[in-house]
C-alpha positions as CSV (number, residue, x, y, z in Angstrom):
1,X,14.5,21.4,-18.5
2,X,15.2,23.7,-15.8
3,X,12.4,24.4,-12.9
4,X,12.6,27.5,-11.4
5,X,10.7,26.9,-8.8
6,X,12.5,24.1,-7.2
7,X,14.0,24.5,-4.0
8,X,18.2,23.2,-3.9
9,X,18.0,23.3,0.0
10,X,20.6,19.9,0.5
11,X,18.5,17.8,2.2
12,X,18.3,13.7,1.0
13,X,14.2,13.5,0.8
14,X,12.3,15.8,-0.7
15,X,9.3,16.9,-2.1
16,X,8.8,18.2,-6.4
17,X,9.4,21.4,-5.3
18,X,12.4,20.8,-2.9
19,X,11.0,21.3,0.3
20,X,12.4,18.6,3.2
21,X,9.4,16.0,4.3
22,X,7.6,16.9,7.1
23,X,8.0,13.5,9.3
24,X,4.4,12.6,9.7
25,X,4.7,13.0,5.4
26,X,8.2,10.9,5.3
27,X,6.2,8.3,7.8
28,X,3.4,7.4,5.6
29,X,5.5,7.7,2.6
30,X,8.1,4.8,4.4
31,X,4.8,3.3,5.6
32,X,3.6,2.7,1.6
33,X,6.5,1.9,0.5
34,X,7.3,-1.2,3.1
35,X,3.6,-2.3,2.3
36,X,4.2,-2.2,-1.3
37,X,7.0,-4.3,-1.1
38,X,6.0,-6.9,1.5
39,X,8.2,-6.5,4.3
40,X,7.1,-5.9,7.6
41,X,5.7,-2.2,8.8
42,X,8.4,-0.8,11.2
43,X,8.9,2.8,12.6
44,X,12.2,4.9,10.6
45,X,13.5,5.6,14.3
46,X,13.8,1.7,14.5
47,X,15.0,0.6,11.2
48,X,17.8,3.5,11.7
49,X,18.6,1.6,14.6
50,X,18.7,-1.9,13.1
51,X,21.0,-0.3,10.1
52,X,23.6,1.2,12.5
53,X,23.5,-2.0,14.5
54,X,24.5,-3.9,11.5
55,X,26.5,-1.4,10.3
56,X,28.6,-1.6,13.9
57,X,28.5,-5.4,13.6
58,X,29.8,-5.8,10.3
59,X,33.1,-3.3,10.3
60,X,31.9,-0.1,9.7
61,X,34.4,1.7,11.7
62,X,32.8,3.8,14.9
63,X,33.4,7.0,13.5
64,X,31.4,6.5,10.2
65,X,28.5,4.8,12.4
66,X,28.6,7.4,14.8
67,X,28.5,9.9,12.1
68,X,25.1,8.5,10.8
């Protein structure tokens, strides 16, 4: 079913229509999420850190982490 009112604007997180999160939106979303599956409440600004960290640590090669 096609929805004409949906937005293709190439962002990753979205809203039903389309539209990118607003970050206070994508924080509380993350937030309920991380509560709803038990693991401890940390800010996205952090975890991106952690993942790129790990990412550096484990092989990725630079450019791809320092594409992220």
């Amino acid at each position: 079913m096609s929805n004409a009112v949906y937005e293709d604007s190439g962002y990753v997180v979205l809203d039903e229509l389309g539209h990118p999160f607003k970050t206070d939106k994508l924080r509380r979303e993350a937030q309920k999420l991380m509560e709803a599956a038990g693991v401890c409440r940390v800010r996205l600004h952090d975890a991106r850190h952690a993942c790129l960290s790990w990412m550096a640590n484990n092989g990725v090669p630079d450019t791809v982490v320092s594409s992220v």
